[in-house]
C-alpha positions in Angstrom: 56.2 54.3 183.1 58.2 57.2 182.3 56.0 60.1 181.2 52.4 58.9 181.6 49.9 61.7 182.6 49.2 62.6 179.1 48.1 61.3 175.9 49.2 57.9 174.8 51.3 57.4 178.1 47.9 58.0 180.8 46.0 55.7 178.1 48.8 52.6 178.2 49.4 53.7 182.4 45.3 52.8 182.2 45.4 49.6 180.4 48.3 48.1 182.4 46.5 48.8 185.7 42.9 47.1 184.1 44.8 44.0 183.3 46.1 44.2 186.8 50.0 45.2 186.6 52.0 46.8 189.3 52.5 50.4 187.9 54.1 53.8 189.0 54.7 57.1 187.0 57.6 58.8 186.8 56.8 62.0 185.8 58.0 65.8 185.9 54.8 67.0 187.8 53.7 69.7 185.3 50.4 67.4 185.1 48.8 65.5 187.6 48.7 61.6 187.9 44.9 60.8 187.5 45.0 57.1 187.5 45.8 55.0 190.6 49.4 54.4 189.9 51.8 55.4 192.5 53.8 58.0 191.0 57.0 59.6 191.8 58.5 62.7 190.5 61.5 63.0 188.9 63.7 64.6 186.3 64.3 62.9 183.5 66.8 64.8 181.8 69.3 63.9 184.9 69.9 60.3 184.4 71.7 59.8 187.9 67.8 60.6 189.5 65.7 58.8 186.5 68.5 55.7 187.6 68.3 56.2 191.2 64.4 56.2 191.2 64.5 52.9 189.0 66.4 50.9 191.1 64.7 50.6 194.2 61.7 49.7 191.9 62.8 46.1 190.2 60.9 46.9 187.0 59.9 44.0 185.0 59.6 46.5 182.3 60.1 50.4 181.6 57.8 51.8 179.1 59.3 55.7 178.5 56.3 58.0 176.6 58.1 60.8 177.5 61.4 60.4 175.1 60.8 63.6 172.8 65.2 63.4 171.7 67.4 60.9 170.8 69.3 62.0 174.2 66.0 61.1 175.9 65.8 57.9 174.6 69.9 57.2 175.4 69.0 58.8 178.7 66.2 56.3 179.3 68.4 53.4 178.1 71.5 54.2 180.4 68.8 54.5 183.6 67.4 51.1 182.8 71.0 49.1 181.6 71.4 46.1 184.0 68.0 46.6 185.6 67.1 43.5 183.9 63.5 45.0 182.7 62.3 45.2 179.3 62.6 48.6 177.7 59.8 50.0 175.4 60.2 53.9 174.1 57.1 54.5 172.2 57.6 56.7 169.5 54.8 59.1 167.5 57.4 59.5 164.6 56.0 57.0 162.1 52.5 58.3 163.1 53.3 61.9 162.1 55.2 61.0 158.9 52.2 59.1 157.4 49.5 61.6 158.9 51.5 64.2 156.4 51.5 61.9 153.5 48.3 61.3 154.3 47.0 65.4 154.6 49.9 66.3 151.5 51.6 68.2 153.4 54.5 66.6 153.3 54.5 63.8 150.4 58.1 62.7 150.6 57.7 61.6 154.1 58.9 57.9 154.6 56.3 55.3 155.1 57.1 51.2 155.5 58.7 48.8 158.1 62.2 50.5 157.5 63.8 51.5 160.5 63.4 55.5 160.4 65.2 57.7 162.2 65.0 61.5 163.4 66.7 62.4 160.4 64.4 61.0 157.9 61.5 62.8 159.4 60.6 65.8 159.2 61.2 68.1 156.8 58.5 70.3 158.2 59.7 70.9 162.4 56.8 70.5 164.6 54.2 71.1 161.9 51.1 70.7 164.8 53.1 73.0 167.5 50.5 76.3 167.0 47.0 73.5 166.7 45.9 73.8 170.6 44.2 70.3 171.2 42.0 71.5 174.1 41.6 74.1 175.9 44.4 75.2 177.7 46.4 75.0 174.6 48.8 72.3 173.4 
């Protein structure tokens, strides 16, 4: 798991270990691991140490909740090429797009099975960035 102290990514780092996977975080270390994954920490923006601490692993799969660019994601791709593991980049942009639909705050914004990309998305930039979610802020 690439990412996985926060959010979605410490929810699906929680699941995997109750059905009884093999799971370690790679993560940054601004937030601690609370679940009982091993965890090592790396930078993921420098793809020769996301690669190099990959490898030694032999993932079956690679699930990246951490990919916030479209160089993140190609970052996250290169690391895990010839690996031979399943790649899954999960992805809140179809999530945000129908939650402004849904409030009107943006009722252009694409909803359906098409493939959407970061272009199509936001016509509003980071319309939740000033909503702190806890304490502590965002």
């Amino acid at each position: 798991m690439i990412g996985g102290t926060r959010f979605i990514g410490h929810a699906a780092v929680g699941r995997a270990l109750e059905h009884g996977h093999d799971v370690t975080v790679l993560h940054r270390g601004a937030h601690p691991n609370e679940t009982r994954a091993r965890e090592l920490l790396v930078d993921r923006t420098d793809p020769t140490a996301l690669r190099a601490a990959l490898v030694p692993l032999r993932p079956e799969a690679v699930l990246d909740a951490r990919a916030m660019t479209r160089s993140d994601a190609e970052r996250t791709v290169a690391a895990v090429r010839d690996l031979g593991a399943t790649l899954v980049v999960l992805s809140s942009q179809d999530v945000y797009a129908a939650f402004q639909r849904l409030n009107g705050s943006e009722p252009s914004a694409p909803l359906g099975p098409e493939p959407v990309d970061e272009d199509a998305l936001w016509t509003i930039p980071f319309p939740f960035r000033d909503l702190a979610l806890h304490e502590g802020g965002p």
